[in-house]
ROLODO-287515 format. One record per atom (N, C-alpha, C): residue in three letters; residue number from 1; x, y, z; atom name. Coordinates in nm, 4 decimals, decimal comma. Example, Ala and Ser with C-alpha at 12.3 -4.5 7.8 and 13.67 -1.06 7.14 Angstrom:
2
<node res="Ala" n="1" east="1,3190" north="-0,5690" up="0,7800" atom="N"/>
<node res="Ala" n="1" east="1,2300" north="-0,4500" up="0,7800" atom="CA"/>
<node res="Ala" n="1" east="1,3200" north="-0,3300" up="0,7800" atom="C"/>
<node res="Ser" n="2" east="1,2850" north="-0,2250" up="0,7080" atom="N"/>
<node res="Ser" n="2" east="1,3670" north="-0,1060" up="0,7140" atom="CA"/>
<node res="Ser" n="2" east="1,2900" north="0,0030" up="0,7870" atom="C"/>
! end
This chain:
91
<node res="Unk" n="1" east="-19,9925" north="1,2373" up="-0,4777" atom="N"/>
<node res="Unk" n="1" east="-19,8852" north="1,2131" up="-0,5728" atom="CA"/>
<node res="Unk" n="1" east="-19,8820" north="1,0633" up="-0,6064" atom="C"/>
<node res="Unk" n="2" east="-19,8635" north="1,0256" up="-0,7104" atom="N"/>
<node res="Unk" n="2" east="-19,8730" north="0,9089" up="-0,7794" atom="CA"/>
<node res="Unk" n="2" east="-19,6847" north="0,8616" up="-0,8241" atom="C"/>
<node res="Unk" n="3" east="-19,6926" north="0,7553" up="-0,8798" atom="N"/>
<node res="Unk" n="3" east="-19,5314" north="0,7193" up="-0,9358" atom="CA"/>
<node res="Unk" n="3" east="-19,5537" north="0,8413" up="-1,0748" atom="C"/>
<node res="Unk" n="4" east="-19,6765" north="0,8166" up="-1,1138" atom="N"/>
<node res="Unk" n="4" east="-19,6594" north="0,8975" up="-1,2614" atom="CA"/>
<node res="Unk" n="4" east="-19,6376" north="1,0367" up="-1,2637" atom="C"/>
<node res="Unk" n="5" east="-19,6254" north="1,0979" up="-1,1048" atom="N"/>
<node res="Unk" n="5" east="-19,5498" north="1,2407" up="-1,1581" atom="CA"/>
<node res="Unk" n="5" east="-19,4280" north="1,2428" up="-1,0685" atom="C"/>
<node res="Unk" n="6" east="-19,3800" north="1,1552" up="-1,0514" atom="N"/>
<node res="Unk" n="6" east="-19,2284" north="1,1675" up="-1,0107" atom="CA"/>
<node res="Unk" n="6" east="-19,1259" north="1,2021" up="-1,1320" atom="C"/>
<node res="Unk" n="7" east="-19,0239" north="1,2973" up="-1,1064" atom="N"/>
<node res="Unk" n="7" east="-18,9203" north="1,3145" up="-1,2132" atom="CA"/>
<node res="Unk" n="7" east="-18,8238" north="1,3473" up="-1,1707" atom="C"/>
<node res="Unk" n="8" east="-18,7237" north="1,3797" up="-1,2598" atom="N"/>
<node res="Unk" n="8" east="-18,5993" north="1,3872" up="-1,2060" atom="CA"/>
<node res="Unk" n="8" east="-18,5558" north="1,5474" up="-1,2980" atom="C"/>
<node res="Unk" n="9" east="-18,6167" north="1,6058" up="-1,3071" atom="N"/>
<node res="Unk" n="9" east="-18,6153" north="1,7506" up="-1,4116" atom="CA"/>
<node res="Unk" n="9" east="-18,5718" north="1,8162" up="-1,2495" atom="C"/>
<node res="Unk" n="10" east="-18,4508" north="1,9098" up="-1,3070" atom="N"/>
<node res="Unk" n="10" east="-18,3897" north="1,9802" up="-1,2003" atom="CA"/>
<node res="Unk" n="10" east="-18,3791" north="2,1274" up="-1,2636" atom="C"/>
<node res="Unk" n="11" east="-18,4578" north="2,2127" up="-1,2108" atom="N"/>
<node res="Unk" n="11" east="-18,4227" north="2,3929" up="-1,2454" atom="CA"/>
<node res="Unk" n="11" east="-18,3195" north="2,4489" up="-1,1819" atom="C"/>
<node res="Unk" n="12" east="-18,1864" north="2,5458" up="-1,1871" atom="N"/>
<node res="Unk" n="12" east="-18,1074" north="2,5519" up="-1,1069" atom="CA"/>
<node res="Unk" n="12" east="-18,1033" north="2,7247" up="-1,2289" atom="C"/>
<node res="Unk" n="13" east="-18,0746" north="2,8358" up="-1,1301" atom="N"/>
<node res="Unk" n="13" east="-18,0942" north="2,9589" up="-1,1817" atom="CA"/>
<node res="Unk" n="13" east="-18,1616" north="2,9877" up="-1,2881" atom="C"/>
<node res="Unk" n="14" east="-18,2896" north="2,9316" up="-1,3478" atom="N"/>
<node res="Unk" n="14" east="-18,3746" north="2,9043" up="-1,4561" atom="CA"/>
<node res="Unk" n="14" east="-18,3124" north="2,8615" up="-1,5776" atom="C"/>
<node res="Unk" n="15" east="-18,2129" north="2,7529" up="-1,5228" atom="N"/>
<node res="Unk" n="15" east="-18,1971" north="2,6389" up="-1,6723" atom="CA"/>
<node res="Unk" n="15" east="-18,1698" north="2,5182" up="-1,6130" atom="C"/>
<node res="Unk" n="16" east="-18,2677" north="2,4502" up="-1,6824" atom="N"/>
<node res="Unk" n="16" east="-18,3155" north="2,3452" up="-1,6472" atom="CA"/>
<node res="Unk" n="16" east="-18,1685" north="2,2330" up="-1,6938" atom="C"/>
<node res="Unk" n="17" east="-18,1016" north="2,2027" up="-1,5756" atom="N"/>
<node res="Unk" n="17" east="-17,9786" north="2,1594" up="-1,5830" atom="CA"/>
<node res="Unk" n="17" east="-17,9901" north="2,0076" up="-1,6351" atom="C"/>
<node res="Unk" n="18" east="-18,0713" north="1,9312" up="-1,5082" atom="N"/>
<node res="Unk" n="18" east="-18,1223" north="1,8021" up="-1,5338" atom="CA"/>
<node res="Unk" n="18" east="-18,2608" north="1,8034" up="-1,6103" atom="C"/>
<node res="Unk" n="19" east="-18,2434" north="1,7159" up="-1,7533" atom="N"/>
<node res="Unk" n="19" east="-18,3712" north="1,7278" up="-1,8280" atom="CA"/>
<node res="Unk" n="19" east="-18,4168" north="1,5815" up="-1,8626" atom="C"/>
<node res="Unk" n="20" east="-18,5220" north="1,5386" up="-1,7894" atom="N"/>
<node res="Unk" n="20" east="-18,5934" north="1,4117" up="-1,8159" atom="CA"/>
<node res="Unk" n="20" east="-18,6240" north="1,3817" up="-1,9472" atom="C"/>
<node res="Unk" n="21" east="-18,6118" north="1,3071" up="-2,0045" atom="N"/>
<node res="Unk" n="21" east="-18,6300" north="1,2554" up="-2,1394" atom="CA"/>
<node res="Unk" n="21" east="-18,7588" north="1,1653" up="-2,1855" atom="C"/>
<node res="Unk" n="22" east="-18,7264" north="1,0494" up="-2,0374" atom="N"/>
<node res="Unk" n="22" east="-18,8276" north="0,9727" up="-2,0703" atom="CA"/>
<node res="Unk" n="22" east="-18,8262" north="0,8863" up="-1,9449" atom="C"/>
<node res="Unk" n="23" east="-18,9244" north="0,8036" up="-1,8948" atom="N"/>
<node res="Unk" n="23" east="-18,9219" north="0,6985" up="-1,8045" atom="CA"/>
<node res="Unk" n="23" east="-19,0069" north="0,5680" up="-1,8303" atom="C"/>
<node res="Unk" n="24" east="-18,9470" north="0,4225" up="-1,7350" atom="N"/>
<node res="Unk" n="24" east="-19,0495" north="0,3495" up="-1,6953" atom="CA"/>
<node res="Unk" n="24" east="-19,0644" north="0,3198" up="-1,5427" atom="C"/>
<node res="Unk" n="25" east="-19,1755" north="0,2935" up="-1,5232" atom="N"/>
<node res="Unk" n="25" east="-19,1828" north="0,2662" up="-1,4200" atom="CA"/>
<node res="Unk" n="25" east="-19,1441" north="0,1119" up="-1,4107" atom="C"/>
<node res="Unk" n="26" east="-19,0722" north="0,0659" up="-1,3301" atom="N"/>
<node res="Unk" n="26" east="-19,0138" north="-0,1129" up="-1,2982" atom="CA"/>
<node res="Unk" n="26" east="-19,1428" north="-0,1791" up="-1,1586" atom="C"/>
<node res="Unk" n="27" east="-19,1361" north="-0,1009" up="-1,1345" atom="N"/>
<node res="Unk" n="27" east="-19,2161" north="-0,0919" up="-1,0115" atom="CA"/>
<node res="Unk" n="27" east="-19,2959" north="-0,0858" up="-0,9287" atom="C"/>
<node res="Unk" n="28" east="-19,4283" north="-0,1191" up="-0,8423" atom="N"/>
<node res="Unk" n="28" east="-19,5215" north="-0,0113" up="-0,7577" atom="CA"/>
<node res="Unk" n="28" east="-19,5757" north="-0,0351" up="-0,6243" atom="C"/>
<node res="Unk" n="29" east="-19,6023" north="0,0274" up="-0,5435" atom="N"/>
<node res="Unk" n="29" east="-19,5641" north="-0,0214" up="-0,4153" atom="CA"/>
<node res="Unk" n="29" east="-19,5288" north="0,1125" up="-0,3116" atom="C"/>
<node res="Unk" n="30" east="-19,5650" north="0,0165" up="-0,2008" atom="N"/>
<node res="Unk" n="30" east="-19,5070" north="0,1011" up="-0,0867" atom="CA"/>
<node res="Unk" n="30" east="-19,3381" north="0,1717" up="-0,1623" atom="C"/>
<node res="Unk" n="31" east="-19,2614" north="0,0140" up="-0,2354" atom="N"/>
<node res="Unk" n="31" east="-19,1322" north="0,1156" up="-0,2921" atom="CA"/>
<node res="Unk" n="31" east="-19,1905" north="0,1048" up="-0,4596" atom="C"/>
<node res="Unk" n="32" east="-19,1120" north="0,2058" up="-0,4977" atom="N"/>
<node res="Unk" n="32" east="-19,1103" north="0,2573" up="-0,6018" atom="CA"/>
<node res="Unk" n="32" east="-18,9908" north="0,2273" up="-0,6936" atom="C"/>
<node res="Unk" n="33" east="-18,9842" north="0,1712" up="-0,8166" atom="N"/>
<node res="Unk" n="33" east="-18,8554" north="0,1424" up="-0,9114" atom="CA"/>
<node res="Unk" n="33" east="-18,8470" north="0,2246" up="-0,9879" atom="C"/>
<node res="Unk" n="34" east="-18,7765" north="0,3176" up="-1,0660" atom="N"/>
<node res="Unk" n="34" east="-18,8269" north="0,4012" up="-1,2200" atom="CA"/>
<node res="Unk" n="34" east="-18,6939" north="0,4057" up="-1,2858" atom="C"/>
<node res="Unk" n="35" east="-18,6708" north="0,3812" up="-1,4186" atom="N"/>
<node res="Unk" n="35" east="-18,5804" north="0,3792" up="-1,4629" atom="CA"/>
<node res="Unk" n="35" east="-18,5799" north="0,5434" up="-1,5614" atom="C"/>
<node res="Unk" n="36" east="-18,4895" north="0,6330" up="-1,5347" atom="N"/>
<node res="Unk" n="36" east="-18,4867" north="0,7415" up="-1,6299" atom="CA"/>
<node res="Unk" n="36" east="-18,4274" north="0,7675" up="-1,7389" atom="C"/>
<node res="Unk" n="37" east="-18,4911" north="0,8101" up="-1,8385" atom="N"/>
<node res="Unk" n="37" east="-18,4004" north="0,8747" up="-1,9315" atom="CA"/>
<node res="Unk" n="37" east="-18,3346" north="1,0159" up="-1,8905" atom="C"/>
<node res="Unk" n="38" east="-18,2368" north="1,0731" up="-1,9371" atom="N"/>
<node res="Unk" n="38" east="-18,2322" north="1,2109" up="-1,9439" atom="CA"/>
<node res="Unk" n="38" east="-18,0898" north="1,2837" up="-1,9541" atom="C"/>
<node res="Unk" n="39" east="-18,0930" north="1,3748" up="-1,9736" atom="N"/>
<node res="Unk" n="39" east="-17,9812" north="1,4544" up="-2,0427" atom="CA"/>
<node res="Unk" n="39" east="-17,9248" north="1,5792" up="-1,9549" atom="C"/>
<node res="Unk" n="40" east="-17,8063" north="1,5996" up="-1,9141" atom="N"/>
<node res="Unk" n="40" east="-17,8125" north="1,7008" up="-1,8574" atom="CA"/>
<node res="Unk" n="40" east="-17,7444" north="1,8516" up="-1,9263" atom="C"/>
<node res="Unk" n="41" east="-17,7713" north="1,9628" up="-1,8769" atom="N"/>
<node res="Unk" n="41" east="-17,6903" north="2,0289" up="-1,9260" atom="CA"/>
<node res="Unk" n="41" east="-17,5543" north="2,0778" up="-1,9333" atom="C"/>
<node res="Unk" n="42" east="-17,4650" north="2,1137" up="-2,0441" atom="N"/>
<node res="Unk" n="42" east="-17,3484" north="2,1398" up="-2,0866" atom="CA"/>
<node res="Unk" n="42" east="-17,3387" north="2,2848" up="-2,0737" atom="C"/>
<node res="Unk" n="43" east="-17,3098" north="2,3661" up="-1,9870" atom="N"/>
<node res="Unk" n="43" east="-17,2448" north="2,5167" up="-1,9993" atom="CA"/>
<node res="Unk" n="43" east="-17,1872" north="2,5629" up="-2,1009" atom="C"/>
<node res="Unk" n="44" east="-17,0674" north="2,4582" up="-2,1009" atom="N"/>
<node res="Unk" n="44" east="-16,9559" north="2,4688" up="-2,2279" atom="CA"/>
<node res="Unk" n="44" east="-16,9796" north="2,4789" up="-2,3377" atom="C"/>
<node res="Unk" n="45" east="-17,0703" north="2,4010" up="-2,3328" atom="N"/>
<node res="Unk" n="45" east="-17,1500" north="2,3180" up="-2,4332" atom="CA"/>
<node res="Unk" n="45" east="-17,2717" north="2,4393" up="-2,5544" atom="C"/>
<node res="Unk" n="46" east="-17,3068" north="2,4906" up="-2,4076" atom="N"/>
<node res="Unk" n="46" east="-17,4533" north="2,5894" up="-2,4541" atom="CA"/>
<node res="Unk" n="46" east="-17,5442" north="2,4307" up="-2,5378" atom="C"/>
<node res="Unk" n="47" east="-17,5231" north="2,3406" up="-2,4563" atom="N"/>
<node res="Unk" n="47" east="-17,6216" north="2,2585" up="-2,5181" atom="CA"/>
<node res="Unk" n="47" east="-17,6564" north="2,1221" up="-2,3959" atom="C"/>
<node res="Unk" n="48" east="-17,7275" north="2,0190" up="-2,4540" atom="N"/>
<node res="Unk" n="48" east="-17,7282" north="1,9425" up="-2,3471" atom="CA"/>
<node res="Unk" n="48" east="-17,6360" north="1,8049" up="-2,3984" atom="C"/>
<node res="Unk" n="49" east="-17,6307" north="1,7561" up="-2,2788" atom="N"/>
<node res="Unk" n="49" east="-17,5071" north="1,6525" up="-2,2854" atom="CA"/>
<node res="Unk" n="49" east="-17,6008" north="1,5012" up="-2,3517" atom="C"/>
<node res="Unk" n="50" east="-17,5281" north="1,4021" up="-2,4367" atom="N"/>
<node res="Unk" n="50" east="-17,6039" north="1,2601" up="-2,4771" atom="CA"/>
<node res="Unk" n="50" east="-17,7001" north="1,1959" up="-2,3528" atom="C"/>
<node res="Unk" n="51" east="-17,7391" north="1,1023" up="-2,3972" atom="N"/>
<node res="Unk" n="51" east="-17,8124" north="1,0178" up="-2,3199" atom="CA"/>
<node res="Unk" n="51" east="-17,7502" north="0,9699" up="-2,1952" atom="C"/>
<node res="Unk" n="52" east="-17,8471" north="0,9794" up="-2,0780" atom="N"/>
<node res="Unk" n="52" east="-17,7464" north="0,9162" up="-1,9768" atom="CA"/>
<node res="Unk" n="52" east="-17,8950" north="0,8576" up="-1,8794" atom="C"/>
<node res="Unk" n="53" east="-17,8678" north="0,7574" up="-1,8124" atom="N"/>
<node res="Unk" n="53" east="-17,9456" north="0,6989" up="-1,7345" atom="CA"/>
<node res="Unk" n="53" east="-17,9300" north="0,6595" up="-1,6148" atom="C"/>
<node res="Unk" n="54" east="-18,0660" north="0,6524" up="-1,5241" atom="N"/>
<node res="Unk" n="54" east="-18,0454" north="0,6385" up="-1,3466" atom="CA"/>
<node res="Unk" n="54" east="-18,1632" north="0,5601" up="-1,3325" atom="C"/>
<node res="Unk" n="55" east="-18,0898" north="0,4770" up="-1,2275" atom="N"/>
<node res="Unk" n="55" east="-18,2409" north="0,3909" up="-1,1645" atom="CA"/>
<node res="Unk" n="55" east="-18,2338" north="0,4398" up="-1,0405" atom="C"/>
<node res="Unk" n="56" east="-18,4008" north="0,4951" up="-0,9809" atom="N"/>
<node res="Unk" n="56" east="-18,3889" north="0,5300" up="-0,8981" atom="CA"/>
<node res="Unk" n="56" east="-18,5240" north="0,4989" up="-0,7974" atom="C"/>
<node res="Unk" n="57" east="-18,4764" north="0,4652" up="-0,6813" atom="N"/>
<node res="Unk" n="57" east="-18,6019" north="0,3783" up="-0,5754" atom="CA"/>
<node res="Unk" n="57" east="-18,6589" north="0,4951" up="-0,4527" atom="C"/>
<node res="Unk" n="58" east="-18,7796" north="0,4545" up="-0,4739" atom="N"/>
<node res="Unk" n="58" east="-18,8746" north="0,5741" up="-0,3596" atom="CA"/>
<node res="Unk" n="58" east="-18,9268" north="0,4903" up="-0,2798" atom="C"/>
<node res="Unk" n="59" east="-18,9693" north="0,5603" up="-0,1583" atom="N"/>
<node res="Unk" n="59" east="-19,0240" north="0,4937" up="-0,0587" atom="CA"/>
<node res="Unk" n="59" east="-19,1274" north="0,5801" up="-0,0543" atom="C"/>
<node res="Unk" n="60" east="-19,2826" north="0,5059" up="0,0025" atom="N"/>
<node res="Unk" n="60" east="-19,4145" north="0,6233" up="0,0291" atom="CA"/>
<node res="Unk" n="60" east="-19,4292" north="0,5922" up="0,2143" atom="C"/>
<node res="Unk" n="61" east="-19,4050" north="0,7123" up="0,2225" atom="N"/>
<node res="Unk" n="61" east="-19,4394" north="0,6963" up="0,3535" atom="CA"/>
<node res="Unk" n="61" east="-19,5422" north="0,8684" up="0,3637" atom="C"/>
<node res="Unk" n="62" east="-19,6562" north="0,8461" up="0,4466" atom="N"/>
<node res="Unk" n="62" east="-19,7481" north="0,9302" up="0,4266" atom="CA"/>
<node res="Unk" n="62" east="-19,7808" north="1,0091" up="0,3613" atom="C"/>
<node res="Unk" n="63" east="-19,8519" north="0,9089" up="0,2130" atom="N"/>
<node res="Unk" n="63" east="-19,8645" north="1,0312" up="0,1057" atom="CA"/>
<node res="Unk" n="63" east="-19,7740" north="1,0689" up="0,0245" atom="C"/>
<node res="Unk" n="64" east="-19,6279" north="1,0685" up="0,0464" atom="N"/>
<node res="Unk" n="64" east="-19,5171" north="1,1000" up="0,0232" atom="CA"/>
<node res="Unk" n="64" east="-19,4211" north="1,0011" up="-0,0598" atom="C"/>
<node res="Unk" n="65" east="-19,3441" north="1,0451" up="-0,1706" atom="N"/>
<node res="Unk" n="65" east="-19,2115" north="0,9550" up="-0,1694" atom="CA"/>
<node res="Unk" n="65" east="-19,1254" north="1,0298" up="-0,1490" atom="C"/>
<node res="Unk" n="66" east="-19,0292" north="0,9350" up="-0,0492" atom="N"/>
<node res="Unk" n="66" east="-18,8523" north="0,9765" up="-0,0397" atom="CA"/>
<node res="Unk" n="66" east="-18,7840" north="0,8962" up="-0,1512" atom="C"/>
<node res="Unk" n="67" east="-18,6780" north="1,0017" up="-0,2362" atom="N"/>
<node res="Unk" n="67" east="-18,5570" north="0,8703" up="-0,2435" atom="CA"/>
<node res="Unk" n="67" east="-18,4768" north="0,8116" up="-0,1873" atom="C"/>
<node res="Unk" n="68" east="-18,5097" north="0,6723" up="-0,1986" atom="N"/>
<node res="Unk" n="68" east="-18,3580" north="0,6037" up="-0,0937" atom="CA"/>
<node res="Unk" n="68" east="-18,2417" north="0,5631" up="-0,1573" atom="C"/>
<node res="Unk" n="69" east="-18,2476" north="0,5353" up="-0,2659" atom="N"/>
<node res="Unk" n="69" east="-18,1243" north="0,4873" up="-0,3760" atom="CA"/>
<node res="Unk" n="69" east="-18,1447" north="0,5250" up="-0,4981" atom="C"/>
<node res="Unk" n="70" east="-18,0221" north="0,5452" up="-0,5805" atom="N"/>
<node res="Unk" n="70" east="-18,0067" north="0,5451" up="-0,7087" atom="CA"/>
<node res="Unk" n="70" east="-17,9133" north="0,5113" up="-0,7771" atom="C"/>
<node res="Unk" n="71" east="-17,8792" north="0,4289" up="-0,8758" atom="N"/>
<node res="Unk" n="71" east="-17,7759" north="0,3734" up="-0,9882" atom="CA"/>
<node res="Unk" n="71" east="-17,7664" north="0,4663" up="-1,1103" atom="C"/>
<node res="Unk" n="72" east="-17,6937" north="0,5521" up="-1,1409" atom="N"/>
<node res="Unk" n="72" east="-17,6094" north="0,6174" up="-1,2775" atom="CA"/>
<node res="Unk" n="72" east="-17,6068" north="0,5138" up="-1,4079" atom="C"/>
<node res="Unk" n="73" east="-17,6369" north="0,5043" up="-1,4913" atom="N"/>
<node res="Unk" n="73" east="-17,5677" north="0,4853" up="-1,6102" atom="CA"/>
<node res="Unk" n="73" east="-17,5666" north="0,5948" up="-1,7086" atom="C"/>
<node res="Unk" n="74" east="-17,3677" north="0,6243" up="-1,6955" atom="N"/>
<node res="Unk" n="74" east="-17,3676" north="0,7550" up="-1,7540" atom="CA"/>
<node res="Unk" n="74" east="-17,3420" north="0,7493" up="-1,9039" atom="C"/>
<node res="Unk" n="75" east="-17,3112" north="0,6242" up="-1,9390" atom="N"/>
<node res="Unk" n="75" east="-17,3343" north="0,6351" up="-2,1412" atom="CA"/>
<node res="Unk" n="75" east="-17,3676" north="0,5359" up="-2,1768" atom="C"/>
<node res="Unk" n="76" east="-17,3636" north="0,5384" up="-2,3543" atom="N"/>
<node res="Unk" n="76" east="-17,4729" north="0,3890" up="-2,3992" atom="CA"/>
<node res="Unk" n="76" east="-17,3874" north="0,2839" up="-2,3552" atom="C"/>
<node res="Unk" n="77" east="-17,2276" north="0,2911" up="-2,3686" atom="N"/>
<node res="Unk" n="77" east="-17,1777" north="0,1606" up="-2,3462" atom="CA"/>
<node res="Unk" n="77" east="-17,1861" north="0,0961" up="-2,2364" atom="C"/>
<node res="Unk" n="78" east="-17,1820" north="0,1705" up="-2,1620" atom="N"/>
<node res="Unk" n="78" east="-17,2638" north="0,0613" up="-1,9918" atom="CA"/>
<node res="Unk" n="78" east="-17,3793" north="0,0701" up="-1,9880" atom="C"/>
<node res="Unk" n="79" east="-17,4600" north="0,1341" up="-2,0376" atom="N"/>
<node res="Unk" n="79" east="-17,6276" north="0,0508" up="-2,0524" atom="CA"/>
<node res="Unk" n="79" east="-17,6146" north="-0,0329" up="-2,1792" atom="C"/>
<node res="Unk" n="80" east="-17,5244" north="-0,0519" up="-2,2635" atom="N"/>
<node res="Unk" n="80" east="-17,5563" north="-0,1788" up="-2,3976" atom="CA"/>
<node res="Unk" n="80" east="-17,4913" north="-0,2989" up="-2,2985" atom="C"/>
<node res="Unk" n="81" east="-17,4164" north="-0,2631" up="-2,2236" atom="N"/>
<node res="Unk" n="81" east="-17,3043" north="-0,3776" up="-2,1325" atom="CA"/>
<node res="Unk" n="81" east="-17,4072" north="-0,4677" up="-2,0257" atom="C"/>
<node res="Unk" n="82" east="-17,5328" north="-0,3265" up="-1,9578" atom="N"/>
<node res="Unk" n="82" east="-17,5771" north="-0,4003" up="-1,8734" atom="CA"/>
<node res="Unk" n="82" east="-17,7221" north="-0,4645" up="-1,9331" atom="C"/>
<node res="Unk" n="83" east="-17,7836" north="-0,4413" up="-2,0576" atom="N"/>
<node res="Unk" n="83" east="-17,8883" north="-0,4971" up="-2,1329" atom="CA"/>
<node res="Unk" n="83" east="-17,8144" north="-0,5973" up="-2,1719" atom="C"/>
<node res="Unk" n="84" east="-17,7262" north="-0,6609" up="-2,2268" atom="N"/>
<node res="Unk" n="84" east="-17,6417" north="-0,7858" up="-2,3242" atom="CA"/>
<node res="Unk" n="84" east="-17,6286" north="-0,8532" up="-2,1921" atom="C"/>
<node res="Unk" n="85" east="-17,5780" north="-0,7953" up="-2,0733" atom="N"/>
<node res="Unk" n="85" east="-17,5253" north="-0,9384" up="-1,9402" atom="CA"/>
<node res="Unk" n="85" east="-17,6742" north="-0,9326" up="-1,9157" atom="C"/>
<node res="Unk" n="86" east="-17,7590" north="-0,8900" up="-1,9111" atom="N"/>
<node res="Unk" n="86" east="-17,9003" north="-0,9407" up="-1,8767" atom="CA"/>
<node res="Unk" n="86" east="-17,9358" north="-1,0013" up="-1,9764" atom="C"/>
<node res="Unk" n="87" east="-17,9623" north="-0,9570" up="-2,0816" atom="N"/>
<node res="Unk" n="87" east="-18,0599" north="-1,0546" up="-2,1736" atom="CA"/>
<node res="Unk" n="87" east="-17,9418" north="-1,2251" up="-2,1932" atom="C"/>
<node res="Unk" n="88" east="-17,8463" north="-1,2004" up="-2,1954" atom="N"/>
<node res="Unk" n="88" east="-17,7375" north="-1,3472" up="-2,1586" atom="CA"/>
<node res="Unk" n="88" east="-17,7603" north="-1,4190" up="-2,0269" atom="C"/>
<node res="Unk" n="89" east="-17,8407" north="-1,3982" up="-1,8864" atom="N"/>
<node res="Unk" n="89" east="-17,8599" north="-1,4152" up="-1,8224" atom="CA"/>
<node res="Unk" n="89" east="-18,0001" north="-1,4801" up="-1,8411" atom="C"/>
<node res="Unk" n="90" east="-18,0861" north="-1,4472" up="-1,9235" atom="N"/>
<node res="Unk" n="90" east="-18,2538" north="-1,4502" up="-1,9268" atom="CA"/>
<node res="Unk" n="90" east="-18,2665" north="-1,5262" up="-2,0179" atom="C"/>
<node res="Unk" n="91" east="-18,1532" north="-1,5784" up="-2,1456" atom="N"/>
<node res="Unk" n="91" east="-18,1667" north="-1,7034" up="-2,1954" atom="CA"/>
<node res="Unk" n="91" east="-18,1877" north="-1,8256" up="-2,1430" atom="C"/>
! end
């Protein structure tokens, strides 16, 4: 297993609740960084919910990754909040 097939796509009674959108990798290494896109599903909804994002860190230990942490960003306005205090930071 490589970083490039790690995901975060979750099947739960054959509907795919958590749906990956997109990723990067931040990262590579014994740990692992990946930042996700992805959408989950809405019941209510009969549809899937906006954009929402997670950073999330793996560890390889034999062959293997565990996750050890992960950060939520559950809408655009706290990921536009945390891209603007970074790129204001990187000036």
């Amino acid at each position: 297993m490589t970083p490039d097939d790690l995901t975060i796509d979750y099947e739960e009674n054959g509907i795919l609740t958590t749906k990956q959108t997109d990723k990067v990798i931040l990262s590579k290494g014994a740990w692992v960084t990946i930042l996700f896109r992805y959408q989950t599903w809405v019941a209510a909804d009969d549809a899937y919910s906006e954009d929402k994002y997670t950073i999330r860190r793996y560890q390889k230990r034999n062959g293997e990754y565990t996750a050890r942490s992960k950060f939520n960003i559950t809408n655009a306005k706290q990921a536009k909040l945390i891209v603007d205090s970074l790129n204001g930071w990187m000036q």
